[in-house]
C-alpha positions in Angstrom: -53.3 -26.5 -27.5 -50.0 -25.3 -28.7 -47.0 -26.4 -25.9 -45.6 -23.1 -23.8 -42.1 -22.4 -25.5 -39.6 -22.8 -22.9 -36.8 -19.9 -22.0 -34.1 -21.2 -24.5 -36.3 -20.8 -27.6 -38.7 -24.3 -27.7 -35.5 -26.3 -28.1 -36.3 -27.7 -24.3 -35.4 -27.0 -21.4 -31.3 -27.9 -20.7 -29.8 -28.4 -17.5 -27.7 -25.7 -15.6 -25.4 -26.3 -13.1 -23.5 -23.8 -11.3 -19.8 -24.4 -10.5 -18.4 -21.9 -7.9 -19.9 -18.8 -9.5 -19.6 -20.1 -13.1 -22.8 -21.2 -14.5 -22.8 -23.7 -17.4 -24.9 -25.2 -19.8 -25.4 -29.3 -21.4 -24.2 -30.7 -18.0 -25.5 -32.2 -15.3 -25.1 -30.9 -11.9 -21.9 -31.8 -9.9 -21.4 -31.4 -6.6 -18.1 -30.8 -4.7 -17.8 -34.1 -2.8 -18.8 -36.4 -6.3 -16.3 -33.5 -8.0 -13.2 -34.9 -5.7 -13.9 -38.5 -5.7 -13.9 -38.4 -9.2 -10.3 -36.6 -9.4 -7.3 -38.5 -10.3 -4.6 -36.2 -9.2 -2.3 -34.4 -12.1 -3.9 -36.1 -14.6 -6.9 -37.1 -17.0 -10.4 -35.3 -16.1 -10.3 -33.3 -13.2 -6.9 -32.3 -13.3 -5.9 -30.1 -10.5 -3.4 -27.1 -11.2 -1.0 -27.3 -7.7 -0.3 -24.4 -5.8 3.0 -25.2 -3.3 3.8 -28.6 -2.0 0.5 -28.1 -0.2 -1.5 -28.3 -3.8 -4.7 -26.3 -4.2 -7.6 -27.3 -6.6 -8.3 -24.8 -9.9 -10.7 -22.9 -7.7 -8.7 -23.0 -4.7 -11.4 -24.1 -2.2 -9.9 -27.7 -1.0 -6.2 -28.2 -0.2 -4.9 -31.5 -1.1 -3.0 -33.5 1.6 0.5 -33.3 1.5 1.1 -37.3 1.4 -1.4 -37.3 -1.7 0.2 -34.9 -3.6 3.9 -36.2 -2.8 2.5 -39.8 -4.0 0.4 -38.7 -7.3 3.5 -36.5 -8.1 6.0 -39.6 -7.8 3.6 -42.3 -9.4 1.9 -40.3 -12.1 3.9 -39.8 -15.8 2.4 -36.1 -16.4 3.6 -35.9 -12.1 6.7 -37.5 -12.7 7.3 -35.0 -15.3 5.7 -31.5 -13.4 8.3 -32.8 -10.3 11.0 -32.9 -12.7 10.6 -30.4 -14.1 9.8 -27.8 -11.1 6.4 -26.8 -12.5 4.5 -27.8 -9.0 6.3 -24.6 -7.2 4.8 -21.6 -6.9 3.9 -19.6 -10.3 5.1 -16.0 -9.4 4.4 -14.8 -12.6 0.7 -15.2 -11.5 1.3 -13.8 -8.3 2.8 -10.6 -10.1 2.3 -9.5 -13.2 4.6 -8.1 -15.7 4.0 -5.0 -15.0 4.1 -5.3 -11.0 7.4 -6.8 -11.5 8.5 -3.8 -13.6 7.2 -1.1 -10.6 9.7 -3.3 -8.4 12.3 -3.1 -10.9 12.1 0.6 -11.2 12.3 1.1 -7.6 15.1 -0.6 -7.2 16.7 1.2 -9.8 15.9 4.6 -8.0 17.3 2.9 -5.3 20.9 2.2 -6.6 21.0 5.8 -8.3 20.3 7.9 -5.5 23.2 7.1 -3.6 25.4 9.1 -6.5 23.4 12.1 -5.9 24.5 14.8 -3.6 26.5 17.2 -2.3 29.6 14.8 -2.1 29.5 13.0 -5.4 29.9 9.7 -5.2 30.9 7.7 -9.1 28.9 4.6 -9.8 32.1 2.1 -9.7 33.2 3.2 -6.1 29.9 2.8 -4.5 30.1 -0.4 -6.7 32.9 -0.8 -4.2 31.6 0.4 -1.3 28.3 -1.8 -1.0 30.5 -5.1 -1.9 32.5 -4.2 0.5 30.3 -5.1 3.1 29.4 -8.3 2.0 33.2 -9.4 -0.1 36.8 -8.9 1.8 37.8 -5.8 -0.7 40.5 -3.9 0.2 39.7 -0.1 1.6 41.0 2.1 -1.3 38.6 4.9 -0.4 38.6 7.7 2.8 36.2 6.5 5.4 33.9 9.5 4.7 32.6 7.7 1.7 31.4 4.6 4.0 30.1 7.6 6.9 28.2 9.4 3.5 26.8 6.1 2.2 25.9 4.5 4.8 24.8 6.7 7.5 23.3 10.2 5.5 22.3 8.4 2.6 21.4 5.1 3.1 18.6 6.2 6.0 17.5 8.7 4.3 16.7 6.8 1.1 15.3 3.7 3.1 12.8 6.8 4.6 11.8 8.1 1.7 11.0 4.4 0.1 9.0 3.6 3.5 7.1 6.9 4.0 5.9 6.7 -0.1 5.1 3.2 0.1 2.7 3.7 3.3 1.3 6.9 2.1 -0.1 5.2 -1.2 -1.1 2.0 0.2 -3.2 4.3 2.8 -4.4 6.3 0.0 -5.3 3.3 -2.0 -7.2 2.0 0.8 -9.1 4.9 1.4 -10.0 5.4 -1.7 -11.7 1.8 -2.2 -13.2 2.1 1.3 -14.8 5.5 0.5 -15.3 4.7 -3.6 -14.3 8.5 -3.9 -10.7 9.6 -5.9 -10.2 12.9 -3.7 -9.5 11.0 -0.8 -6.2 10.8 0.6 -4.4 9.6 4.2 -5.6 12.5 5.9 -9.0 12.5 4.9 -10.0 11.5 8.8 -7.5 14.4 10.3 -4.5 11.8 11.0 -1.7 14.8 9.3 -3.8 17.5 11.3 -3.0 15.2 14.9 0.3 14.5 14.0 1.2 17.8 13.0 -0.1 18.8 16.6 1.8 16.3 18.4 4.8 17.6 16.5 4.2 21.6 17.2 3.3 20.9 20.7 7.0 18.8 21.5 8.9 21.3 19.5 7.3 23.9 21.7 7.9 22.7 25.1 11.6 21.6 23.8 11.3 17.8 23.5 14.3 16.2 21.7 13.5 14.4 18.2 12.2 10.7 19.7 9.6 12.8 21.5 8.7 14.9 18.9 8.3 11.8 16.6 6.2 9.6 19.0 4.4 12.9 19.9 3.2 13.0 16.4 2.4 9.2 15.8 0.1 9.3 19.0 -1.7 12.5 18.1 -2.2 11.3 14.4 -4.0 7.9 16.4 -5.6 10.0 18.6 -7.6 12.1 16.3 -8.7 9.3 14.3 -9.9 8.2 17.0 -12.0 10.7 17.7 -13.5 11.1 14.2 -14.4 7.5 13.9 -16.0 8.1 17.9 -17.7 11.1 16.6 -19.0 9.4 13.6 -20.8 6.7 15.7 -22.8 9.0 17.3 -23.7 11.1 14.2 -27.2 9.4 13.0 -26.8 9.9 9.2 -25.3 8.0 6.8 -21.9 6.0 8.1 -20.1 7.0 5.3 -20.9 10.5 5.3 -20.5 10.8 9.0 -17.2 9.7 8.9 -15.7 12.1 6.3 -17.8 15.3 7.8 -16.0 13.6 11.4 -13.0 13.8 10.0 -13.5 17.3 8.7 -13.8 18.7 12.4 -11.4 17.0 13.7 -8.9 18.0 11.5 -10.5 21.3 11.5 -10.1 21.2 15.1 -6.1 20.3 15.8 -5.2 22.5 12.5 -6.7 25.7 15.0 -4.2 23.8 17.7 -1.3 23.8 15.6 -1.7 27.5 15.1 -2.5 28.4 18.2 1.0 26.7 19.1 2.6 28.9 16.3 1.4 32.2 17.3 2.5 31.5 20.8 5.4 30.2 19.9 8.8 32.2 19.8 9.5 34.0 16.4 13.4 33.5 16.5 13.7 29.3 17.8 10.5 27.3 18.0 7.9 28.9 15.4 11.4 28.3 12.6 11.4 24.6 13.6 7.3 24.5 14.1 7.6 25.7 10.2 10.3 23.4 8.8 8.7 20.6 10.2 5.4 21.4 9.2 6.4 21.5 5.6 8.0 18.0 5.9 11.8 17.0 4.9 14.6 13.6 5.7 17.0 15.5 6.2 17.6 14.8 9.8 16.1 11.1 9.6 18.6 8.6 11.6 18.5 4.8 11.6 16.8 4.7 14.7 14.0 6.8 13.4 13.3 3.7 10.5 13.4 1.0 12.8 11.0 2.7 15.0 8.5 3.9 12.3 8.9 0.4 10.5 7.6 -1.5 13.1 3.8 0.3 12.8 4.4 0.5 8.9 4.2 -3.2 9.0 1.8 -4.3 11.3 -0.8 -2.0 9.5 0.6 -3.1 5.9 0.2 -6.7 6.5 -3.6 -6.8 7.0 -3.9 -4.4 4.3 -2.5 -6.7 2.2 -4.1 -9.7 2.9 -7.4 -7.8 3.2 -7.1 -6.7 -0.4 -9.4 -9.2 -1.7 -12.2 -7.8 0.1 -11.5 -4.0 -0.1 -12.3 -4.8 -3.8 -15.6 -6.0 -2.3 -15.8 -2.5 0.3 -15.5 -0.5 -3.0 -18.6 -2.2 -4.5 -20.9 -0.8 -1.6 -22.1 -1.7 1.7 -25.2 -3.5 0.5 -23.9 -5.2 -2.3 -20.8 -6.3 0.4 -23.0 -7.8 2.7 -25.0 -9.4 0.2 -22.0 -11.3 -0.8 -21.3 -12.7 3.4 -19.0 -9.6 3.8 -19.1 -8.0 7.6 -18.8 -4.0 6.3 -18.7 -2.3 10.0 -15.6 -4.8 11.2 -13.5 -4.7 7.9 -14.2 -1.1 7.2 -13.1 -0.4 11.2 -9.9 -2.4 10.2 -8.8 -0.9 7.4 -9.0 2.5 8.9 -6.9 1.2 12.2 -3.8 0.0 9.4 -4.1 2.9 7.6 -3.8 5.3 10.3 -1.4 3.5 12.0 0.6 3.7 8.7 -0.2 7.3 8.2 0.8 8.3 11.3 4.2 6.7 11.4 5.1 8.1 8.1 4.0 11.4 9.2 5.9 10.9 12.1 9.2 11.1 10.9 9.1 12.8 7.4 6.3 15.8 8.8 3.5 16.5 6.5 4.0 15.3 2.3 1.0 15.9 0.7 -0.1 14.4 -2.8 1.5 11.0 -2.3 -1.3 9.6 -0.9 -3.5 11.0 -3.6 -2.0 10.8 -7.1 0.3 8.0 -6.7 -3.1 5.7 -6.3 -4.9 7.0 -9.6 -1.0 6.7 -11.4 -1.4 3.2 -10.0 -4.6 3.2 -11.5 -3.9 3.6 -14.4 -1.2 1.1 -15.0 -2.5 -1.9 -13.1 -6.5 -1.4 -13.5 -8.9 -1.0 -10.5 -8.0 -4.5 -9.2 -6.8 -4.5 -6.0 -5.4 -7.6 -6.0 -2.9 -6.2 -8.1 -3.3 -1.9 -7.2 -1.8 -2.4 -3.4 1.5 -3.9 -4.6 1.7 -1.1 -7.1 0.7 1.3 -4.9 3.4 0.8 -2.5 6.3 -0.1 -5.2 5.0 3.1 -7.2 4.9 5.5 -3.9 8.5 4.2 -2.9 9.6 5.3 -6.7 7.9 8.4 -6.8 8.6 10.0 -2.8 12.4 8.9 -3.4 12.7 10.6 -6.9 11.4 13.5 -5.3 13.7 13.9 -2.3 16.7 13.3 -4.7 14.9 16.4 -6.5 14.9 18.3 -3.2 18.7 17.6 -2.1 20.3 18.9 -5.5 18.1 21.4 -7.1 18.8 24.0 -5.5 22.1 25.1 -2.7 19.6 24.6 -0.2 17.5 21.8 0.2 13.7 22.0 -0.7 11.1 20.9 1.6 9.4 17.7 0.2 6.0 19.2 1.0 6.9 21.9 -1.3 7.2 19.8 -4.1 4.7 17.2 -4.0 2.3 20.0 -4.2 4.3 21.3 -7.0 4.3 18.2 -8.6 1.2 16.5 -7.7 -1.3 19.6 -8.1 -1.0 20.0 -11.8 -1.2 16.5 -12.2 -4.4 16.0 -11.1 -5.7 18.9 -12.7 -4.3 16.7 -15.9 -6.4 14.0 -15.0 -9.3 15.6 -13.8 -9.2 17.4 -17.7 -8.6 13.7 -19.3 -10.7 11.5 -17.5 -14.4 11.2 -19.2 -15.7 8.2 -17.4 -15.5 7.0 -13.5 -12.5 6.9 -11.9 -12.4 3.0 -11.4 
């Protein structure tokens, strides 16, 4: 009786063993505990790649003590060498890639070459002089109007634009992973539609421009809210429910806004109802980014550490919670940071569109689908981009140009460009 041929071909059957995900062949099985005992520090087999004065293994499951890693470093030759040497800190390079660290670099370029732009030109060398001067004892060899220009019209308003881009694409980015769809953006769940509420309502009954601003945040929470409320009590699919909930709602305070408008009187309010609406920095203060900053970073933080596992939201709710992951409690948290980011933004630029949409698939397209990688460039990217584009709307033109305006000028042919290119699925 001819012997059964085994699955590798009648060579017989090897052993597998399967190392954190990683399956391998011609070894015996291993197992953690015999894995650490059999670990000699920096060097020979085993080695462990450090991570801080901490240390982390090469899968970084199992810290290392502190005192071990202090002790193998100072004993060891190959430790001994790493310690000179400064190879145990950190590796940012793995932390952000080349071309993470160019995003950064480019925003910080727009950065230093908005200042020039304006109505009151500013040269290169004297705002040289101007920022050193508050950090070096120069002498003052410039009017004070360059110091009231740089540093309380300009400097605000270019902080605001940075802030507001960077939260609209990280909320963009999020939503888009969340709801594995490219057409969504911030407001998909009606958080623009509150906010612009809040904002109509206290420019109607005459509220100065910290109500107006914390009118709009609260709306914008408010009628997320709702849609995710609405959307647990709509028995269809969870995803679905919360898109169509966020539909209505918006739906909804859009009919309120209007309302407000038609009601409103032609010659003072509906004017400001209108400006507003179509969203400009012009009269952002100091005050106005320390408030929205504060809401900006407690819902970019989580979103940020949570990255990891939005790349596990994007791959489907079954497949998520296959792999350990709680989909109802991380989905419900990566709503609460985006809005809360949304909102704020919203709150004291009015309503940009397109950030929150293209800036993502530019993203995209640079860094891959990772998000380990797309959040950072998400937010350095939206920084870059919204600035550029308010420098665009203060000298175009003798009057200034509503950002709104043109992000939709901007952002609406590009997508038709990428909806043209793209052949394949948009992750």
């Amino acid at each position: 009786m001819e012997p059964a041929k085994t699955p590798e071909g009648g060579k017989g059957r090897q052993e597998h063993r399967w190392s954190f995900g990683k399956r391998e062949t011609g070894t015996p099985m291993v197992l953690p505990e015999e894995r650490d005992r059999n670990t000699d520090g920096v060097s020979g087999r085993g080695r462990q790649e450090h991570d801080g004065v901490s240390g982390r293994d090469e899968d970084g499951l199992k810290p290392i003590r502190t005192e071990r890693f202090l002790q193998t470093m100072q004993t060891s030759e190959t430790g001994r060498k790493k310690w000179a040497s400064g190879r145990w800190l950190p590796n940012w390079g793995q932390m952000f890639g080349r071309k993470e660290v160019i995003l950064l670099l480019s925003l910080l370029v727009s950065f230093f070459l908005s200042f020039p732009l304006g109505r009151y030109g500013i040269s290169p060398w004297l705002l040289l002089k101007v920022l050193a001067a508050k950090v070096f004892p120069l002498r003052h060899t410039w009017p004070a109007t360059v110091d009231t220009v740089v540093f309380e019209v300009r400097l605000p308003r270019i902080l605001a634009a940075m802030a507001v881009g960077a939260a609209l694409s990280a909320s963009g980015a999020a939503y888009q992973g969340m709801f594995k769809n490219p057409l969504v953006s911030p407001d998909i769940l009606g958080a623009s539609a509150g906010a612009a509420f809040g904002a109509a309502l206290a420019i109607y009954y005459s509220w100065n421009i910290t109500g107006i601003e914390v009118s709009a945040f609260l709306f914008g929470l408010m009628a997320v809210l709702l849609a995710y409320y609405l959307s647990r009590k709509i028995r269809h699919d969870p995803m679905l429910a919360l898109v169509l909930a966020g539909i209505l709602i918006g739906t909804l305070f859009t009919s309120f806004t209007s309302l407000i408008k038609y009601l409103a009187d032609p010659y003072d309010k509906l004017p400001a109802i209108t400006f507003w609406l179509m969203g400009s920095l012009a009269a952002v203060t100091p005050k106005d980014i320390a408030t929205a900053a504060v809401p900006m970073f407690i819902g970019g933080l989580p979103l940020y550490l949570l990255r990891w596992r939005i790349n596990v939201l994007s791959l489907g709710d079954e497949e998520a919670q296959a792999l350990g992951l709680e989909t109802g409690r991380l989905r419900l948290v990566v709503i609460l940071c985006s809005t809360l980011m949304t909102a704020a933004a919203v709150s004291i630029s009015g309503l940009v569109g397109w950030v929150g949409l293209i800036v993502p698939h530019l993203a995209r397209m640079i860094v891959g689908p990772n998000y380990k990688v797309l959040l950072p460039a998400s937010l350095f990217l939206g920084g870059a981009y919204l600035l550029l584009v308010d420098d665009l709307a203060r000298t175009a033109a003798s009057v200034e140009i509503p950002l709104g305006i043109l992000t939709s000028l901007i952002g609406a042919p590009f997508f038709i460009y990428l909806l043209l290119r793209s052949k394949r699925g948009w992750g």
